[in-house]
mmCIF file as Biopython writes it, N, C-alpha, C and O atoms, coordinates in Angstrom:
data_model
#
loop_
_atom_site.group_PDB
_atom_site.id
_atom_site.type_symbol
_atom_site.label_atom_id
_atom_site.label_alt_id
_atom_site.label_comp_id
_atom_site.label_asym_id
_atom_site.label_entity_id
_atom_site.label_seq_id
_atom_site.pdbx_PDB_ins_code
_atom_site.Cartn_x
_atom_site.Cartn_y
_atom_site.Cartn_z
_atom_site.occupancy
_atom_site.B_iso_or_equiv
_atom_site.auth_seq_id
_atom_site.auth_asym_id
_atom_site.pdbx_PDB_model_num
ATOM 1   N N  . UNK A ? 1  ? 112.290 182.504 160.586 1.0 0.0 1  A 1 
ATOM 2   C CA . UNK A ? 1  ? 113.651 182.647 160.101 1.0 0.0 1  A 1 
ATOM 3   C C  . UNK A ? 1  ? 113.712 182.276 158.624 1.0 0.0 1  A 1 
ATOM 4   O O  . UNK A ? 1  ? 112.997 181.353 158.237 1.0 0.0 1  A 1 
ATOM 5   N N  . UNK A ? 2  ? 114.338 182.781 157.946 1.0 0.0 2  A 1 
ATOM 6   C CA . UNK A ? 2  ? 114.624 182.457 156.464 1.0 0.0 2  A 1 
ATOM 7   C C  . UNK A ? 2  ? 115.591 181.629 155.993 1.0 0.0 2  A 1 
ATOM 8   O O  . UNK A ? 2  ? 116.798 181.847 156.100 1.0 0.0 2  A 1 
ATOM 9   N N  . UNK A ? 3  ? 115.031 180.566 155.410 1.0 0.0 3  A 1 
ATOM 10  C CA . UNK A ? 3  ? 115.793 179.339 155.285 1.0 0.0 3  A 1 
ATOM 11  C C  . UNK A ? 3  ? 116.220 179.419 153.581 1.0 0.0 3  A 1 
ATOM 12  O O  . UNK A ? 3  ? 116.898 178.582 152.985 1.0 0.0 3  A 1 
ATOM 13  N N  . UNK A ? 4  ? 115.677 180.548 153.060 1.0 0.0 4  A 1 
ATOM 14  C CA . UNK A ? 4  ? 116.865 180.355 151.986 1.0 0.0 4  A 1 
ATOM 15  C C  . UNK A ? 4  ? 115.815 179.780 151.055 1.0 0.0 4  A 1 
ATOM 16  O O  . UNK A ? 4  ? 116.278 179.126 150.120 1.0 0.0 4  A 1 
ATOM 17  N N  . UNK A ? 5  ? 114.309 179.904 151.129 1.0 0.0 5  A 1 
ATOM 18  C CA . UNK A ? 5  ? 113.048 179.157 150.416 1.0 0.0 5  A 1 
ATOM 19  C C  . UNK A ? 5  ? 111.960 180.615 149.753 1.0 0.0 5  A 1 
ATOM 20  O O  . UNK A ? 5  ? 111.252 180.769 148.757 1.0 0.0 5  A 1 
ATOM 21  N N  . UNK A ? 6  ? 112.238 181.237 150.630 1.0 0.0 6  A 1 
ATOM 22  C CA . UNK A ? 6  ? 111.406 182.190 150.339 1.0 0.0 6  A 1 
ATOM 23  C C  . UNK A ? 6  ? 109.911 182.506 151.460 1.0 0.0 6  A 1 
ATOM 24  O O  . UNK A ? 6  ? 108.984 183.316 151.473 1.0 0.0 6  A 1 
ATOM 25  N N  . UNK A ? 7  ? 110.326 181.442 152.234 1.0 0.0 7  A 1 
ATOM 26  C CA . UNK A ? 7  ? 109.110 181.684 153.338 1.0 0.0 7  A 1 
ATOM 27  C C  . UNK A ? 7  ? 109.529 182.467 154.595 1.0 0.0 7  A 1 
ATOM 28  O O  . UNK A ? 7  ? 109.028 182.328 155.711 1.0 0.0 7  A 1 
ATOM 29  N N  . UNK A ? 8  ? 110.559 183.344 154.243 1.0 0.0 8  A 1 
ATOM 30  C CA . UNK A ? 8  ? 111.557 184.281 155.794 1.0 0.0 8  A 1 
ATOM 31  C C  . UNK A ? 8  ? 110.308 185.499 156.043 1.0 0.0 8  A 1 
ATOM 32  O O  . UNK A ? 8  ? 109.262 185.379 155.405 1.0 0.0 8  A 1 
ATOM 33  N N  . UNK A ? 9  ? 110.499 186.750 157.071 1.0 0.0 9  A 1 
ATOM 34  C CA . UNK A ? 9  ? 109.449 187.506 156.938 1.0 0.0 9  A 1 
ATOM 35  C C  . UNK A ? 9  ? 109.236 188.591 156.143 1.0 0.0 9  A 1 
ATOM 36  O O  . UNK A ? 9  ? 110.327 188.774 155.604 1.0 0.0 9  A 1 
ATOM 37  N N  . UNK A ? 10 ? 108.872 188.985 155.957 1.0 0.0 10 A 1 
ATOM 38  C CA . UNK A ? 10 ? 108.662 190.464 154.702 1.0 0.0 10 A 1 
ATOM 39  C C  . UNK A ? 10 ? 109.543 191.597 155.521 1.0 0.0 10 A 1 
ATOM 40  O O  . UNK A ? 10 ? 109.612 191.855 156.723 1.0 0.0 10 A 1 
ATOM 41  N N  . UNK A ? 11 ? 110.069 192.060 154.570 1.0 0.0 11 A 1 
ATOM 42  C CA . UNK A ? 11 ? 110.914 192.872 154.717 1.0 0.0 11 A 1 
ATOM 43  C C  . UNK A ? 11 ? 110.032 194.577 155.053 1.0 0.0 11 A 1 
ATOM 44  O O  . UNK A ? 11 ? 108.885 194.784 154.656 1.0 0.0 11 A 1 
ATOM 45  N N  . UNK A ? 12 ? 110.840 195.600 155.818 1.0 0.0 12 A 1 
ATOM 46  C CA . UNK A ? 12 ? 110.093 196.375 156.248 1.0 0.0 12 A 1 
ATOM 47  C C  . UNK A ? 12 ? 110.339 197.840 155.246 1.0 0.0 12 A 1 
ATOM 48  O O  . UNK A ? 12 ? 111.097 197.781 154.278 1.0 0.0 12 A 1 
ATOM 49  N N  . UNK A ? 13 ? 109.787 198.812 155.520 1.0 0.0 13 A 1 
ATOM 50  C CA . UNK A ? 13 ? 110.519 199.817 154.260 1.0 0.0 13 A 1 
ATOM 51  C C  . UNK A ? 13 ? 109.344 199.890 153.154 1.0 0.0 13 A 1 
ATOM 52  O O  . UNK A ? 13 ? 108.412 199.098 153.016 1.0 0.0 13 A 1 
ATOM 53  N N  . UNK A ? 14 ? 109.615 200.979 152.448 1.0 0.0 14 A 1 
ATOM 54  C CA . UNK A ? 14 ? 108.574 200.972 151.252 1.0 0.0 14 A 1 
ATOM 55  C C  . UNK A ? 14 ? 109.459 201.210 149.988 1.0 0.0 14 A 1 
ATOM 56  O O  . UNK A ? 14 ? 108.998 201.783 149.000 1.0 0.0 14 A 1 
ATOM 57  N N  . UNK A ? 15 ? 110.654 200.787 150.043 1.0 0.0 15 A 1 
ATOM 58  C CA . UNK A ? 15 ? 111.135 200.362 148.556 1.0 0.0 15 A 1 
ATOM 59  C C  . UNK A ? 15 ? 112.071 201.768 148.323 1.0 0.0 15 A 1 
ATOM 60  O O  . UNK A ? 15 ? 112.719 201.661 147.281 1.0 0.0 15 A 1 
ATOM 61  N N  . UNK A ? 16 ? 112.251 202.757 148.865 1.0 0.0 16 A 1 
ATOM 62  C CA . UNK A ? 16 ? 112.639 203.801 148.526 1.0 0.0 16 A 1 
ATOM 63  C C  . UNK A ? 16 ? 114.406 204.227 149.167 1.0 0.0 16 A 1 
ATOM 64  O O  . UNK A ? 16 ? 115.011 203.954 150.205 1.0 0.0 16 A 1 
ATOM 65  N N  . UNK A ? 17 ? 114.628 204.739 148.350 1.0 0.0 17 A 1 
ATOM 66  C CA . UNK A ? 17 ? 116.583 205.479 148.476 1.0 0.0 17 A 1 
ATOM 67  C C  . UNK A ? 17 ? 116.161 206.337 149.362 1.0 0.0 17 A 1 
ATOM 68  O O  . UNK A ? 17 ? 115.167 206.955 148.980 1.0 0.0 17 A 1 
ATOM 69  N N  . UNK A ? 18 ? 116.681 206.707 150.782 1.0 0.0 18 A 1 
ATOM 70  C CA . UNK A ? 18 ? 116.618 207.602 151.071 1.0 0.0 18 A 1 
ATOM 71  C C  . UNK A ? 18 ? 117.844 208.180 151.162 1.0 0.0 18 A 1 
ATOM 72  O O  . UNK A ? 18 ? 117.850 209.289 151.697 1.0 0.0 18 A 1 
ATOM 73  N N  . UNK A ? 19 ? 119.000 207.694 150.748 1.0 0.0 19 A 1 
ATOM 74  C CA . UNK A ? 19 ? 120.419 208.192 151.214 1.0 0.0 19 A 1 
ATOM 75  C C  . UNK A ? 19 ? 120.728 209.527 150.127 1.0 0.0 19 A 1 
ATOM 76  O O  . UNK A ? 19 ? 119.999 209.779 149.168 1.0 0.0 19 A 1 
ATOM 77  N N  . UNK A ? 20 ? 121.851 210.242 150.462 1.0 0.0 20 A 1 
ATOM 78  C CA . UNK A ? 20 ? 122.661 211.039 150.139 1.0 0.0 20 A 1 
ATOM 79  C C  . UNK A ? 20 ? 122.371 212.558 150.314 1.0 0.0 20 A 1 
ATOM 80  O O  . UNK A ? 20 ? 121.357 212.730 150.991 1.0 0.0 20 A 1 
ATOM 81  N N  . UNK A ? 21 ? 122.994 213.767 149.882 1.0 0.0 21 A 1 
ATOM 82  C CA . UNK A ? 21 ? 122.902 214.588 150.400 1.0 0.0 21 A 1 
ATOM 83  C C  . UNK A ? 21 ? 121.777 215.919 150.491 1.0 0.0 21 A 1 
ATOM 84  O O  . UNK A ? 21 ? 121.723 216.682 149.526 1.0 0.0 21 A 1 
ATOM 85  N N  . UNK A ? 22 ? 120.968 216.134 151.584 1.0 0.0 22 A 1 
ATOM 86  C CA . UNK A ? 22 ? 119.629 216.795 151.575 1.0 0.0 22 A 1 
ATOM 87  C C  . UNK A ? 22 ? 120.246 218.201 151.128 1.0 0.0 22 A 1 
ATOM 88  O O  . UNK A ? 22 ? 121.199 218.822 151.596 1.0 0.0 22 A 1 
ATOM 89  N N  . UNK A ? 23 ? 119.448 218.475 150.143 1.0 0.0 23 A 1 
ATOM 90  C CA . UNK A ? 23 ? 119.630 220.562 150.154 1.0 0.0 23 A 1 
ATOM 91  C C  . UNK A ? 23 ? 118.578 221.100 150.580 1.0 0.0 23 A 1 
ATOM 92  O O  . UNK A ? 23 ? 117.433 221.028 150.133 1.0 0.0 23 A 1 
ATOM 93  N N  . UNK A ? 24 ? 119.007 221.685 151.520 1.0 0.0 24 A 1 
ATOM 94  C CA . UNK A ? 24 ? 117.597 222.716 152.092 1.0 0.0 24 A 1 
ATOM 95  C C  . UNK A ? 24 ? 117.750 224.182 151.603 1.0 0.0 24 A 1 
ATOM 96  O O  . UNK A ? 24 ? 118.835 224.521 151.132 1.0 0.0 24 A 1 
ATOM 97  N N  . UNK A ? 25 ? 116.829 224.984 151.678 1.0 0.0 25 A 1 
ATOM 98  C CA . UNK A ? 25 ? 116.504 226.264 150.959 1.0 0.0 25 A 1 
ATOM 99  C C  . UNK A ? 25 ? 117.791 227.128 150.876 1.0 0.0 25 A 1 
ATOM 100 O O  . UNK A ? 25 ? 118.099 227.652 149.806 1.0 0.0 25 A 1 
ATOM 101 N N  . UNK A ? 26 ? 118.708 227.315 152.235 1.0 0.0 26 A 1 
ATOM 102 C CA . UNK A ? 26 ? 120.447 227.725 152.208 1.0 0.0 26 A 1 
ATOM 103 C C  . UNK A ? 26 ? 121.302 227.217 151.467 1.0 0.0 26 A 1 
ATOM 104 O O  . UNK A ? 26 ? 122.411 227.738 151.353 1.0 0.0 26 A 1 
ATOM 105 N N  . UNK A ? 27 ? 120.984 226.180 150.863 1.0 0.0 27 A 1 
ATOM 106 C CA . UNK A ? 27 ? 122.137 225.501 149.896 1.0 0.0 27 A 1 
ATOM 107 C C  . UNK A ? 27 ? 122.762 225.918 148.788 1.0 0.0 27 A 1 
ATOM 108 O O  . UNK A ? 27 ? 123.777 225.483 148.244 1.0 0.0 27 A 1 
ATOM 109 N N  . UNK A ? 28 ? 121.667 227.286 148.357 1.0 0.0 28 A 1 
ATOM 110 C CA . UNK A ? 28 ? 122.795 227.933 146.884 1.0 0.0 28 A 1 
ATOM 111 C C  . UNK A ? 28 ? 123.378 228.755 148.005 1.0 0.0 28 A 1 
ATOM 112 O O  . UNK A ? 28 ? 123.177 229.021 149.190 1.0 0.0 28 A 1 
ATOM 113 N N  . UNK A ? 29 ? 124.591 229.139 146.555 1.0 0.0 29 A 1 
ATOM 114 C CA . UNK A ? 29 ? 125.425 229.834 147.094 1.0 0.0 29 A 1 
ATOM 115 C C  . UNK A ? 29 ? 125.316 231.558 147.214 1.0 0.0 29 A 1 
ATOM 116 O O  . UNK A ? 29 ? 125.442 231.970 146.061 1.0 0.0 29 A 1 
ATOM 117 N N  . UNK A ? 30 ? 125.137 232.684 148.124 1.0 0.0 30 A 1 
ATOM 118 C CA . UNK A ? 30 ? 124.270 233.739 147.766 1.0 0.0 30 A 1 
ATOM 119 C C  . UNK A ? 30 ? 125.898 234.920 147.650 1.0 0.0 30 A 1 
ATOM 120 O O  . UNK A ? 30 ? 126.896 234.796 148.360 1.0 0.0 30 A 1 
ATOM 121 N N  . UNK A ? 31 ? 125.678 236.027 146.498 1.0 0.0 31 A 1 
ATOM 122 C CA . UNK A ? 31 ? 126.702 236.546 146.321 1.0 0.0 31 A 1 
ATOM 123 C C  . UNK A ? 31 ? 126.930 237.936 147.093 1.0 0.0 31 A 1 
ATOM 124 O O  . UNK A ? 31 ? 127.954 238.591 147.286 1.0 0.0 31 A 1 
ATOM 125 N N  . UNK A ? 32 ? 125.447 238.160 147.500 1.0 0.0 32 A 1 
ATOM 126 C CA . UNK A ? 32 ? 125.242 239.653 147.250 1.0 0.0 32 A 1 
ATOM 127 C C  . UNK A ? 32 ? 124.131 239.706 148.678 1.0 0.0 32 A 1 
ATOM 128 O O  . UNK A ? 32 ? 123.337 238.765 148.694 1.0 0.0 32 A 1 
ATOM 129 N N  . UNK A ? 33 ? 124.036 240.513 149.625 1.0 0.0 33 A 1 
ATOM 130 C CA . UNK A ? 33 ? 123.094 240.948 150.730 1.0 0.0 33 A 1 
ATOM 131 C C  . UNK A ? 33 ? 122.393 242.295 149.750 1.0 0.0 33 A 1 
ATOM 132 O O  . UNK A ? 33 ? 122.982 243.204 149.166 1.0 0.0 33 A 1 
ATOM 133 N N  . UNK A ? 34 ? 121.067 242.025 149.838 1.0 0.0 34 A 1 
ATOM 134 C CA . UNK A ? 34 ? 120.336 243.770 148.885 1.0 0.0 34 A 1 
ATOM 135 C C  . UNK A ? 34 ? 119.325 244.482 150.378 1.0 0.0 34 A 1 
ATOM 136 O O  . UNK A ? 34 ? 118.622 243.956 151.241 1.0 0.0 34 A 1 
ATOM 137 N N  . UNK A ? 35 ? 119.601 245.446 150.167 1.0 0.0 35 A 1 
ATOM 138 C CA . UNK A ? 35 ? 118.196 246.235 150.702 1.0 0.0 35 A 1 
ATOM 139 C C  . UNK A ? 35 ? 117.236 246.242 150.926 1.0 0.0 35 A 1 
ATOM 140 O O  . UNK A ? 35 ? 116.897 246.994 150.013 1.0 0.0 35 A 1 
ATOM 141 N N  . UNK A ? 36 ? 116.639 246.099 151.260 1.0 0.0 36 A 1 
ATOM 142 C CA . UNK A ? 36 ? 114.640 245.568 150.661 1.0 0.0 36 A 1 
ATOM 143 C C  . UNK A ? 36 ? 114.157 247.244 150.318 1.0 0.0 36 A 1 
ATOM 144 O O  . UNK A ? 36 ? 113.164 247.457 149.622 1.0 0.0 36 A 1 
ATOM 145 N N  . UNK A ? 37 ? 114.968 248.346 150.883 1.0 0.0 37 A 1 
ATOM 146 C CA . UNK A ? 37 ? 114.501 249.638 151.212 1.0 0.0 37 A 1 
ATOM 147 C C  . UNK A ? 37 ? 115.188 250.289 150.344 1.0 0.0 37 A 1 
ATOM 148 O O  . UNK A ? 37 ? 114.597 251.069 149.598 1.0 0.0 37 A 1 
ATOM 149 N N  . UNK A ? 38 ? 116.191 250.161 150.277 1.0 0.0 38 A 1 
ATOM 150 C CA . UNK A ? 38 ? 117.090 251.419 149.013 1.0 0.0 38 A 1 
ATOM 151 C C  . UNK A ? 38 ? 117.786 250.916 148.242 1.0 0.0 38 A 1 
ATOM 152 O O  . UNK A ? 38 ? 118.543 251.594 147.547 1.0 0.0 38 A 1 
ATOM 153 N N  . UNK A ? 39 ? 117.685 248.928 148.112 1.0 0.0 39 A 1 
ATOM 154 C CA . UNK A ? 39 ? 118.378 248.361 146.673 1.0 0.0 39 A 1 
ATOM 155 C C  . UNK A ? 39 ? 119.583 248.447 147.166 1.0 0.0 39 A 1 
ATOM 156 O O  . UNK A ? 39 ? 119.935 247.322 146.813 1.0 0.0 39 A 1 
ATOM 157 N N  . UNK A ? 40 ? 120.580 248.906 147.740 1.0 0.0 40 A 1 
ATOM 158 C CA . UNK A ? 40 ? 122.079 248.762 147.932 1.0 0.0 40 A 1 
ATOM 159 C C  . UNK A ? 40 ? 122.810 247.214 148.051 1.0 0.0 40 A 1 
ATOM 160 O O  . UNK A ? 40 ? 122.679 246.266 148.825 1.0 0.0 40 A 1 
ATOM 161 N N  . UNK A ? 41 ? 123.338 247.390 147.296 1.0 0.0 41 A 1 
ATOM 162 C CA . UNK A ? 41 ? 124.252 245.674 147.718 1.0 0.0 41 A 1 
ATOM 163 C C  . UNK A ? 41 ? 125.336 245.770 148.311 1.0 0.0 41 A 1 
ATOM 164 O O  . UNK A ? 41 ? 126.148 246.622 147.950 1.0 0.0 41 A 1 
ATOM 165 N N  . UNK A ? 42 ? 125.583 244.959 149.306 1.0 0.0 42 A 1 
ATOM 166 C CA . UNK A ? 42 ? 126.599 244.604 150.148 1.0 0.0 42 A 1 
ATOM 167 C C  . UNK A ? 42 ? 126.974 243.156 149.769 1.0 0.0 42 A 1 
ATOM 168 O O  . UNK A ? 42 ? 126.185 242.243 149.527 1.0 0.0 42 A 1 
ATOM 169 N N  . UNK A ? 43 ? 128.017 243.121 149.764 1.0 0.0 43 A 1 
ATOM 170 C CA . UNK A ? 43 ? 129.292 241.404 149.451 1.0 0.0 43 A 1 
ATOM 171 C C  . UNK A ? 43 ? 128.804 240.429 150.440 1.0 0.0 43 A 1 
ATOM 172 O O  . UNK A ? 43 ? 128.697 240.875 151.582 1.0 0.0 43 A 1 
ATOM 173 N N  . UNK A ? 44 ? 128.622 239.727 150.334 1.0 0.0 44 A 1 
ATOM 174 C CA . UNK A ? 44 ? 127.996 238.434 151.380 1.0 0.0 44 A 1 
ATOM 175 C C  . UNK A ? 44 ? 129.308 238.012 151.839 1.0 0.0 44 A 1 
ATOM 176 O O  . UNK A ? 44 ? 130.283 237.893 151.097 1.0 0.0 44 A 1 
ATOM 177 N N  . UNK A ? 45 ? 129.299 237.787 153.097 1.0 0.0 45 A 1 
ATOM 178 C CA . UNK A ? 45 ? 130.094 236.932 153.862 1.0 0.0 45 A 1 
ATOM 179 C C  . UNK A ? 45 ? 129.948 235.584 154.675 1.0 0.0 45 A 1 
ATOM 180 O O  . UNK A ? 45 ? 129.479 235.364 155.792 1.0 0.0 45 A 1 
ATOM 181 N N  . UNK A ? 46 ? 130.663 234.544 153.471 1.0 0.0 46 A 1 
ATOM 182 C CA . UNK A ? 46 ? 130.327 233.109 153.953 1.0 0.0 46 A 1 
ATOM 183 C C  . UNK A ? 46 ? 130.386 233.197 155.800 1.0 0.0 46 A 1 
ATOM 184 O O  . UNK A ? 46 ? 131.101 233.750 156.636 1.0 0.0 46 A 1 
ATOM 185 N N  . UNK A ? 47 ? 129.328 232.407 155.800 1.0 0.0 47 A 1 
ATOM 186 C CA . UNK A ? 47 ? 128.867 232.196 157.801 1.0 0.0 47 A 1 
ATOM 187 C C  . UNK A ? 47 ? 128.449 233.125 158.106 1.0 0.0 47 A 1 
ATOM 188 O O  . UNK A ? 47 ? 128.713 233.262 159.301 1.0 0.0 47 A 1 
ATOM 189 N N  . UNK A ? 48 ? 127.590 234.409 157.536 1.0 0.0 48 A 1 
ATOM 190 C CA . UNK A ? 48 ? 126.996 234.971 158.172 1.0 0.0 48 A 1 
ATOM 191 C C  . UNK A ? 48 ? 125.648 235.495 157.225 1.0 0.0 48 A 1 
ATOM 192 O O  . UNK A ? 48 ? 125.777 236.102 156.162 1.0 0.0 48 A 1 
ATOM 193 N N  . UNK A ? 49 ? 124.616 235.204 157.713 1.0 0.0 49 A 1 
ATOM 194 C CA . UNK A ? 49 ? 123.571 234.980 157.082 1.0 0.0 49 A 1 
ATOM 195 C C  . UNK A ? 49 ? 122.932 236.805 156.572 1.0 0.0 49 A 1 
ATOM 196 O O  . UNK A ? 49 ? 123.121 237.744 157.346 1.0 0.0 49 A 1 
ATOM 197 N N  . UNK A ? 50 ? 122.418 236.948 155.601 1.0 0.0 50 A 1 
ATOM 198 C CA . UNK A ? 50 ? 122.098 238.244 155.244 1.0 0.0 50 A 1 
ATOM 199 C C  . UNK A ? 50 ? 120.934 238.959 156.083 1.0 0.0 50 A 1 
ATOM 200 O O  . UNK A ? 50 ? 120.652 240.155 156.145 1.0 0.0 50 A 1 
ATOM 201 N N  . UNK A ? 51 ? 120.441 238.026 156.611 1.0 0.0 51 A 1 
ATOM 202 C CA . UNK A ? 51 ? 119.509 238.400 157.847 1.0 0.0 51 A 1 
ATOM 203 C C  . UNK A ? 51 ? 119.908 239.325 158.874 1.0 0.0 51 A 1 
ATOM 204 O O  . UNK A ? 51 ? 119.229 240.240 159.339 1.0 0.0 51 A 1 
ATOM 205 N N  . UNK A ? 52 ? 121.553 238.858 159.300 1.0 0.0 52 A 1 
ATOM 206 C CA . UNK A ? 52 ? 122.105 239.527 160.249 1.0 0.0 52 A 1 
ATOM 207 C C  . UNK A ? 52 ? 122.973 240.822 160.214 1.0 0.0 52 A 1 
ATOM 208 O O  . UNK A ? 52 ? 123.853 241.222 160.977 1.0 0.0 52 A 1 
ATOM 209 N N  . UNK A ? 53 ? 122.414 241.368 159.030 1.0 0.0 53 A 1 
ATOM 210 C CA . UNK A ? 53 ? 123.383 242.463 158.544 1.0 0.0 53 A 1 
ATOM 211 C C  . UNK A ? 53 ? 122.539 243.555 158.086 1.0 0.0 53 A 1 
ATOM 212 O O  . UNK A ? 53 ? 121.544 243.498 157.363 1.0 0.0 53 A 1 
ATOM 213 N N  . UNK A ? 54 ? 122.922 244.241 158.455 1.0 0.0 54 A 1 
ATOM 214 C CA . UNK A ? 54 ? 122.116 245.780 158.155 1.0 0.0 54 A 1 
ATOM 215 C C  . UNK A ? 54 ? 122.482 246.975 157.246 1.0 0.0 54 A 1 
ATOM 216 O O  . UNK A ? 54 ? 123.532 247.603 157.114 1.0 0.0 54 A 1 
ATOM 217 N N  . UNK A ? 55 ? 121.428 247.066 156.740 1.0 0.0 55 A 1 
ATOM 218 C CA . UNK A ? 55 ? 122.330 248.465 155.229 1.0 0.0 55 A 1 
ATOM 219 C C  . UNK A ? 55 ? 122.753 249.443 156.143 1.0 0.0 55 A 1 
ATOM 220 O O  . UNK A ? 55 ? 122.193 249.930 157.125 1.0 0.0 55 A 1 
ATOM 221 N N  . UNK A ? 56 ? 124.091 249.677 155.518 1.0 0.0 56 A 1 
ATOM 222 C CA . UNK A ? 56 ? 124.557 250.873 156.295 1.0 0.0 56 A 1 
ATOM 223 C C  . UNK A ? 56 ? 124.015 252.184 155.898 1.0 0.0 56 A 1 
ATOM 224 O O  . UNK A ? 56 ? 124.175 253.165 156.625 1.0 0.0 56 A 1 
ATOM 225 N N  . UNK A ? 57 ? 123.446 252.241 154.895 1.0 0.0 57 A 1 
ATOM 226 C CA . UNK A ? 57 ? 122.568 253.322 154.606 1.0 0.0 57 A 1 
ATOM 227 C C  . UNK A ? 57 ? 121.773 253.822 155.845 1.0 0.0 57 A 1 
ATOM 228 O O  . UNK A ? 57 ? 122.113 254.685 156.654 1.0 0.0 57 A 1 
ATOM 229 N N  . UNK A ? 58 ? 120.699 253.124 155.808 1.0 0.0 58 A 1 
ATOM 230 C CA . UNK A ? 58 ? 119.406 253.280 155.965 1.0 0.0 58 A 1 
ATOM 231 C C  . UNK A ? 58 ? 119.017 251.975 157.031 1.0 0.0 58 A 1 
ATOM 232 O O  . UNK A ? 58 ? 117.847 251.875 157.401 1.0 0.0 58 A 1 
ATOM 233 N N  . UNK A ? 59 ? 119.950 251.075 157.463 1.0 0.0 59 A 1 
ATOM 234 C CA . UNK A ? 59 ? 119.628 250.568 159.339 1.0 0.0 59 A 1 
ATOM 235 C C  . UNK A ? 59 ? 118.600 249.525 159.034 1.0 0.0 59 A 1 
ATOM 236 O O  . UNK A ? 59 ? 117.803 249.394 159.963 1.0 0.0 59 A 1 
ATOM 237 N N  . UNK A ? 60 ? 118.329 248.569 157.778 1.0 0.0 60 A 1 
ATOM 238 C CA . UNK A ? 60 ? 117.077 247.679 157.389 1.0 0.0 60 A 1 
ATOM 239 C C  . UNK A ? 60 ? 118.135 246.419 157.167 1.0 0.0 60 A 1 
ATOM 240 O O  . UNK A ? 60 ? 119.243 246.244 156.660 1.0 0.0 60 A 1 
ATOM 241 N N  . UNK A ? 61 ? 117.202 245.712 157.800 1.0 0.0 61 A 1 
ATOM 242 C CA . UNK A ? 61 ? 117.677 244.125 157.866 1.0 0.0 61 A 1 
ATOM 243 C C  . UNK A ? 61 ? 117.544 243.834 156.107 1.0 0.0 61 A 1 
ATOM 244 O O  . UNK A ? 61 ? 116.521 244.002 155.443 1.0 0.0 61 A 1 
ATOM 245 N N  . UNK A ? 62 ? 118.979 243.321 155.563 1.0 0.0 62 A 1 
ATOM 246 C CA . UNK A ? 62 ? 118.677 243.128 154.576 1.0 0.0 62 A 1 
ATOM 247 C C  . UNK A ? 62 ? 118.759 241.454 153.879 1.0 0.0 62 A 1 
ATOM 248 O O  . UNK A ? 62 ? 119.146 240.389 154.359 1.0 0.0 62 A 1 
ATOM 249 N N  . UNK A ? 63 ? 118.322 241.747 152.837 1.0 0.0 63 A 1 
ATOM 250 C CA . UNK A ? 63 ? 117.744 240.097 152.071 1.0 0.0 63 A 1 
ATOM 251 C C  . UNK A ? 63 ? 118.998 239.591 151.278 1.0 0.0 63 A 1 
ATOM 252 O O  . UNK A ? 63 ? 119.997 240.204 150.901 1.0 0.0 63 A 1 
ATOM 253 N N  . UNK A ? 64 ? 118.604 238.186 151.137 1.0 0.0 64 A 1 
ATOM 254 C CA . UNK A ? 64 ? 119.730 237.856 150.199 1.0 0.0 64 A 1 
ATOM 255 C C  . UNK A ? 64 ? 119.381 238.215 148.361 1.0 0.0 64 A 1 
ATOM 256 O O  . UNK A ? 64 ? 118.231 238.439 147.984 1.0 0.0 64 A 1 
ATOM 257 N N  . UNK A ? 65 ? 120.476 238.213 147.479 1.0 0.0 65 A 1 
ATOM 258 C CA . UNK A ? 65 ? 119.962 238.281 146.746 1.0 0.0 65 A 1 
ATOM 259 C C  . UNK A ? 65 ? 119.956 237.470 145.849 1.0 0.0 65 A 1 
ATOM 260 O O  . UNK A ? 65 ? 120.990 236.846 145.607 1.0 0.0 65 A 1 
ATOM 261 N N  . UNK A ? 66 ? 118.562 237.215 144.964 1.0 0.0 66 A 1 
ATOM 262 C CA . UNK A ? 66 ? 118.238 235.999 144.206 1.0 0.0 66 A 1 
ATOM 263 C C  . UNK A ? 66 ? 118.284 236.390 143.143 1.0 0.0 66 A 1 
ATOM 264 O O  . UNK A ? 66 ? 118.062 235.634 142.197 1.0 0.0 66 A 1 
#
């Protein structure tokens, strides 16, 4: 027990912040769904990922754009 001397037990941890907020690879904001096949852009719609959307062209899962 630590009496306030300095002989209490070592503390556990390696010294490091881990708090506040993680960004993972989704975290920018994306404006635009593109083609991978014929370049067309479609308007992104927040909550739905560009993965799940298909050129109406040409029926290809399209990418976000960077």
């Amino acid at each position: 027990m630590p009496r306030g001397d300095g002989t209490g037990p070592v503390g556990g941890g390696n010294g490091k912040r881990t708090g506040g907020k993680a960004q993972g690879a989704g975290s920018q904001a994306v404006k635009n769904c593109v083609c991978p096949n014929c370049g067309k852009k479609v308007s992104h719609k927040p909550g739905q990922p560009c993965n799940q959307i298909q050129c109406p062209d040409c029926k290809v899962v399209l990418a976000p754009e960077r």
